[in-house]
C-alpha positions in Angstrom: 17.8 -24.8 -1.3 15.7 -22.2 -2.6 15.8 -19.1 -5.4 13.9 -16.3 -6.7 14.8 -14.7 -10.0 13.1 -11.1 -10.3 11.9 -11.2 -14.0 8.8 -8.9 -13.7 10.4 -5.8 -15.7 9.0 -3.9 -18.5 12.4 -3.6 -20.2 11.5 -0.3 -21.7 15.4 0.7 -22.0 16.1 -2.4 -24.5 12.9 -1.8 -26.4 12.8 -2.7 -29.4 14.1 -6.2 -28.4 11.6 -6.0 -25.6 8.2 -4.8 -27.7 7.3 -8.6 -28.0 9.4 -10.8 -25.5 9.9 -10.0 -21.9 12.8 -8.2 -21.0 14.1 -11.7 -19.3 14.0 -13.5 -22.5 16.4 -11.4 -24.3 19.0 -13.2 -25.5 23.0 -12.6 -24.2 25.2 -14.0 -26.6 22.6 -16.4 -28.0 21.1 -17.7 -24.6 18.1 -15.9 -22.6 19.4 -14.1 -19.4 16.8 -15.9 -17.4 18.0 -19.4 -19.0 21.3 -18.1 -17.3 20.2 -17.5 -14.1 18.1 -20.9 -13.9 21.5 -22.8 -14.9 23.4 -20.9 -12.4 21.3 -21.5 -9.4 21.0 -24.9 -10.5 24.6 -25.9 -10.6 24.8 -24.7 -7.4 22.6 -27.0 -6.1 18.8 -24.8 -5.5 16.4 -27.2 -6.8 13.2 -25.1 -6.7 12.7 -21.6 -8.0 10.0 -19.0 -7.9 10.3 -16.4 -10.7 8.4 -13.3 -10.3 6.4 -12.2 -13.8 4.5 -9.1 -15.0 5.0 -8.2 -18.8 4.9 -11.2 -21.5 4.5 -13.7 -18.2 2.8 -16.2 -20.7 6.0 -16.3 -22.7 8.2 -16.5 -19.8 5.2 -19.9 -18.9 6.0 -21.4 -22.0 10.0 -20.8 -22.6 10.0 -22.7 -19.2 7.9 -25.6 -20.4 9.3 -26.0 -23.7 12.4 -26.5 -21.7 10.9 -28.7 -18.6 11.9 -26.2 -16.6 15.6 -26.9 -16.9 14.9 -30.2 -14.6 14.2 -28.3 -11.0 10.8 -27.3 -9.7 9.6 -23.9 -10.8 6.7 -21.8 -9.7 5.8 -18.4 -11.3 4.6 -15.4 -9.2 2.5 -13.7 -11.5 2.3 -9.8 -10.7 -1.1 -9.4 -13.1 -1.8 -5.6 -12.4 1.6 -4.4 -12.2 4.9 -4.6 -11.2 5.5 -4.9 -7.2 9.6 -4.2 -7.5 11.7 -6.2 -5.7 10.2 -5.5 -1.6 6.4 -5.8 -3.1 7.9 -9.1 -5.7 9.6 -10.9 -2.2 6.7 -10.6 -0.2 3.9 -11.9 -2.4 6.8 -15.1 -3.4 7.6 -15.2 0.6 4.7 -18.2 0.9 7.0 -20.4 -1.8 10.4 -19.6 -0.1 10.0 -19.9 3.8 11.7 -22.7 5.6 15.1 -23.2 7.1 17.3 -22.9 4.1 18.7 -20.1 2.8 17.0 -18.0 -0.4 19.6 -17.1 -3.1 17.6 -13.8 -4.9 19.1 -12.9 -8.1 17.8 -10.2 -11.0 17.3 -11.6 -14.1 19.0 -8.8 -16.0 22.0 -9.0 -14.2 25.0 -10.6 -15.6 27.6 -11.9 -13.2 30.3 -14.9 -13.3 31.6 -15.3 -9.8 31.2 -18.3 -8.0 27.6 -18.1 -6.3 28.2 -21.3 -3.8 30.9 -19.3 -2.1 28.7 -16.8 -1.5 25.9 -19.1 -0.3 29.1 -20.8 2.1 30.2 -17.4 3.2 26.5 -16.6 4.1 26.2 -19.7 6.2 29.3 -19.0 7.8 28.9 -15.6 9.0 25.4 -16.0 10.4 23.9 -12.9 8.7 20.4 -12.7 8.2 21.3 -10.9 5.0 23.7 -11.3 2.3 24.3 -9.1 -0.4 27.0 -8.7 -3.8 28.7 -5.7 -3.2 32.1 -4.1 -5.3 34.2 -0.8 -5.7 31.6 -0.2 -8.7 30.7 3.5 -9.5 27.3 3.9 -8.7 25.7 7.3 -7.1 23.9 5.4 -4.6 25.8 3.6 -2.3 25.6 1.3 0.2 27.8 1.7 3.6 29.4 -0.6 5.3 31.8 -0.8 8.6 34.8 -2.5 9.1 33.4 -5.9 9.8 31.4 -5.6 6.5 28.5 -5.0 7.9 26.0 -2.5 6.5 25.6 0.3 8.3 23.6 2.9 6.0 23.0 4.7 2.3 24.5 7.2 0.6 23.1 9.5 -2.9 26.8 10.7 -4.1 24.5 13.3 -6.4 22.1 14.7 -3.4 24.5 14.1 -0.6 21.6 12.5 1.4 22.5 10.1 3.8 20.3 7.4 5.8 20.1 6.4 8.3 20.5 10.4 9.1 23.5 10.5 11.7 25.4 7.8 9.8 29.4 8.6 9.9 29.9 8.7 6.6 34.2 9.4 7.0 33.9 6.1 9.0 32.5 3.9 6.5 33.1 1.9 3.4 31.0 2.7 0.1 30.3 -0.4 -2.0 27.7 -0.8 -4.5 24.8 -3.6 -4.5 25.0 -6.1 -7.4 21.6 -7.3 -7.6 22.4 -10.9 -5.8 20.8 -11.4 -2.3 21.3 -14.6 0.0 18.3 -14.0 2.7 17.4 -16.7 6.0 13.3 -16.9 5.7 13.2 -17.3 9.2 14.5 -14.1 10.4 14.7 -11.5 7.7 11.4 -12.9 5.3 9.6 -13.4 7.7 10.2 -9.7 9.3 9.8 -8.1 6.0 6.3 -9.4 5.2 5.6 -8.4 8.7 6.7 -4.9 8.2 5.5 -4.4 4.7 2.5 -1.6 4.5 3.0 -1.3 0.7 2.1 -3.7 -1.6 5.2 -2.0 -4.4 8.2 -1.1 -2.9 12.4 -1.3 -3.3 13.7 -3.7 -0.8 16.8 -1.5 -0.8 15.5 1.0 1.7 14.1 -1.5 4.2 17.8 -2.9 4.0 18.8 0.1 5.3 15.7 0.7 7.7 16.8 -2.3 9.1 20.7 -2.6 9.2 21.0 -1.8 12.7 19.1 -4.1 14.0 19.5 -7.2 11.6 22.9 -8.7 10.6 23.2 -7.3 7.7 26.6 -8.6 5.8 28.5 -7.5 2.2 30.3 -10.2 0.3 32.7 -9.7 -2.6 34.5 -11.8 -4.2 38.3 -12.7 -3.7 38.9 -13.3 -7.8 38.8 -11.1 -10.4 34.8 -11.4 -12.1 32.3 -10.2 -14.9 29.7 -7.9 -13.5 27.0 -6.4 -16.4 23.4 -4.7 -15.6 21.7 -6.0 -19.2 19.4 -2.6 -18.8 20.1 -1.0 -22.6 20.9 -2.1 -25.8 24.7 -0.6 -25.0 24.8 -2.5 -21.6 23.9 -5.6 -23.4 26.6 -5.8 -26.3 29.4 -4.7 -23.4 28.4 -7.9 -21.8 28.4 -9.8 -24.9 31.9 -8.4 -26.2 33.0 -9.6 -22.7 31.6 -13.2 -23.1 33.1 -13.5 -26.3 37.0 -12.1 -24.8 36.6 -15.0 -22.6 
């Protein structure tokens, strides 16, 4: 099984920590948020691992040496110019990840603790050519969902706009996206690098461009779990206090 871990971020919101490391190196209760990711996907049995790179990408080259790339087979996706978020970053790693297996996607600054291989057994279960993290979280974009949990449109809770356009909002679930994607290269990759006209893009809004048409499924987790965006220095030690109330 394969991964990608989107590191490419400037990190501008934990600056200072991020003025000489990339924002994937910063350290969450004395181990790198990347490191966590990489240990995660491991344990769950994904043995090779694209990570996508932009700022400090030589760092990010030699943490992974130093540490022999934590035993699994690594390739970087190196985004020289700039970043290509996460539509542009999946499309130029899509030549690494295709095949028959699922792809397990997961940001590097994101913090989570649920069990990922039920996740990865629910995806395989329900047949869905997309899976994605979803909770109750307060977010002002949301993503909507039907009563088979599948994903049906967006919402802005600030704008009030809603796509696609004639979505019933009063007949749908809102759920926010928690950064951890399980994808099938041979339906949905393989569409998106079909479909993509822009090199940088969000691959948010071609989920929704596509959720009537693709099976589109929202998992969350039946157990109580940690859930922490590492974007600030404020988001980071609320994850930390929580690692250390375990």
């Amino acid at each position: 099984m394969k991964g990608l871990i989107f590191a490419a971020g400037l990190g501008t919101r934990l600056y200072p920590l991020t003025a000489e490391m990339p924002k994937a190196l910063v350290s969450l209760a004395g181990v790198p948020m990347l490191q966590r990711v990489i240990e995660k996907f491991r344990d769950c049995g994904i043995t090779k691992v694209v990570i996508n790179t932009h700022h400090f990408a030589d760092k990010i080259e030699a943490f992974l040496r130093a540490n022999d790339n934590f035993g699994i087979d690594i390739k970087l996706s190196r985004e020289a110019d700039h970043p290509l978020e996460t539509g542009g970053g999946l499309v130029k790693a899509a030549p690494w990840l295709d095949g028959d297996e699922p792809v397990v996607i997961h940001n590097a600054d994101i913090y989570t603790d649920f069990p990922l291989q039920d996740m990865i057994s629910r995806h395989l279960k329900s047949g869905s050519d997309v899976t994605l993290l979803v909770d109750n979280r307060k977010s002002s974009r949301q993503l909507l969902f039907d009563g088979d949990n599948m994903m049906r449109g967006w919402i802005n809770l600030n704008t009030g706009e809603v796509k696609p356009a004639d979505a019933d909002v009063s007949r749908l679930t809102q759920k926010a996206f928690g950064g951890v994607h399980v994808i099938n290269p041979a339906t949905f990759l393989r569409r998106l690098v079909a479909d993509a006209a822009d090199e940088v893009f969000s691959i948010t809004p071609y989920y929704v461009s596509v959720c009537r048409d693709m099976k589109i499924s929202g998992y969350t987790p039946t157990s109580p779990y940690g859930w922490h965006d590492i974007g600030t220095i404020e988001k980071l030690r609320a994850a930390e206090n929580y690692l250390l109330s375990k």
